[in-house]
C-alpha positions as CSV (number, residue, x, y, z in Angstrom):
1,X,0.6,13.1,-9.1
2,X,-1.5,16.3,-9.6
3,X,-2.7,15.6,-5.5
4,X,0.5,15.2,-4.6
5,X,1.8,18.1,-6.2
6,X,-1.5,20.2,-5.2
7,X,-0.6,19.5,-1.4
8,X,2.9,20.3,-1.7
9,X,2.0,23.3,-3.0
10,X,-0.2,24.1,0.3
11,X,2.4,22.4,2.9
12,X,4.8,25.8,1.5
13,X,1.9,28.3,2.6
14,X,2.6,30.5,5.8
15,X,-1.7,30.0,6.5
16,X,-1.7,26.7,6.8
17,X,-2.3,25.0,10.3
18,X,-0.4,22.6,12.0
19,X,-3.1,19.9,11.8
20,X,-3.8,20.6,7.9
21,X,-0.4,20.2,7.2
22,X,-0.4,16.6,9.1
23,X,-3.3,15.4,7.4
24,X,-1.8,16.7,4.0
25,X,1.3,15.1,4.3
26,X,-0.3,12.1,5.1
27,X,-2.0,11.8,2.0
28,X,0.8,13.1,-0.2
29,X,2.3,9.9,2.0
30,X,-0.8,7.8,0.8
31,X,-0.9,8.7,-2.8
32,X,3.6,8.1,-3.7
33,X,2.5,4.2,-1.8
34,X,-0.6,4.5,-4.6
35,X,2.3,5.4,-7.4
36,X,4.7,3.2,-6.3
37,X,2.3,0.2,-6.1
38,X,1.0,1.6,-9.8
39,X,4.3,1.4,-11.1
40,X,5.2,-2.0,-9.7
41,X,2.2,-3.5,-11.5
42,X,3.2,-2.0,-14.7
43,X,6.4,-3.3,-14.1
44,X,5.1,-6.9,-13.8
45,X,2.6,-6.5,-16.5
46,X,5.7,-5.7,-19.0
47,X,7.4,-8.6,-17.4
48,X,4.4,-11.2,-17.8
49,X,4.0,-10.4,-21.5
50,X,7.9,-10.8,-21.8
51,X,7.4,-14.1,-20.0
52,X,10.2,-13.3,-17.7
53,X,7.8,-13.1,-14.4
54,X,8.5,-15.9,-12.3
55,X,6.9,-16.9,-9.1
56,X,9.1,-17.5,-5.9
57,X,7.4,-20.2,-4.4
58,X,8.2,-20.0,-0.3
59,X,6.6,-20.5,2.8
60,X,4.2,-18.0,3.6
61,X,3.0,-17.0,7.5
62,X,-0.5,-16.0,6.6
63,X,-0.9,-14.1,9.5
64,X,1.9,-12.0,8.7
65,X,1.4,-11.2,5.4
66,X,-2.6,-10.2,6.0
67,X,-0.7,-8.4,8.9
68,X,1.8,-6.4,7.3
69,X,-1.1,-5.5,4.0
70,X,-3.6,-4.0,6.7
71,X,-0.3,-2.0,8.1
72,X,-0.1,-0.4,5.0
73,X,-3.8,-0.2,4.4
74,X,-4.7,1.0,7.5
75,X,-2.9,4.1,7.3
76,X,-4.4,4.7,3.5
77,X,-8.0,4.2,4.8
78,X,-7.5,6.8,8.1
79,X,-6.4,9.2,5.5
80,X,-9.4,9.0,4.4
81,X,-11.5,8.8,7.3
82,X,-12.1,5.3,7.5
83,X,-11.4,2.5,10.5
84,X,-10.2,-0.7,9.1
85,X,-11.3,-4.1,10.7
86,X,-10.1,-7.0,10.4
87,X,-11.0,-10.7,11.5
88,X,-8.0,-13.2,11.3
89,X,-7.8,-16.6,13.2
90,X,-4.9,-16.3,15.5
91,X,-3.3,-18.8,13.7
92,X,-4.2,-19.6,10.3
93,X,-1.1,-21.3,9.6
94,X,0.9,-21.2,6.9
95,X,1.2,-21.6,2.6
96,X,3.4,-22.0,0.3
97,X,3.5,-19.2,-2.4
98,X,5.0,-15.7,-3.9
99,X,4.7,-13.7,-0.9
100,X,5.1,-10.8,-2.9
101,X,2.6,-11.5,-5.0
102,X,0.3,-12.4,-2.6
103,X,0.4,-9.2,-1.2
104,X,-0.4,-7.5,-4.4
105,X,-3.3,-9.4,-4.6
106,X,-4.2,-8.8,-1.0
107,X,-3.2,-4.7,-1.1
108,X,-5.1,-4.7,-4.4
């Protein structure tokens, strides 16, 4: 929170250039995904304990879900610089699972 807030602060500065103020509102973009996915996992921590978590088992497209993590995580790592790579068969078929969960695991 004290990034997000920190970069705020600077995006309301008059001496702040154009490209600056891209990058910084990326990561303020990056770090609410970081909060959101924080407060999701303490939300299924509090509901494993209360054993009221329950898995959704449906079919999963692989593919897709790997697809739609690096989405997600692509844009975290170029905020910071870094090129994500990935190697996926172009069809690795599919599982049955949680998606959701899955892609916690996979995001994590």
């Amino acid at each position: 929170m004290t990034t997000i807030k920190l970069l705020a602060h600077l995006l309301q500065r008059n001496d702040v250039a154009e490209e600056e103020k891209l990058d910084y509102s990326r990561t303020i973009a990056v770090e609410c995904d970081r909060q959101i996915d924080f407060v999701g996992n303490l939300l299924d921590l509090s509901r494993i304990e209360s054993r009221a978590y329950e898995l959704r088992q449906t079919r999963v497209d692989v593919r897709e879900l790997i697809d739609s993590c690096v989405s997600v995580e692509r844009h975290r790592a170029e905020s910071l610089g870094l090129t994500l790579i990935t190697d996926i068969p172009l069809d690795p078929g599919a599982i049955k699972g949680d998606s959701e969960a899955l892609r916690g695991v996979i995001a994590s």
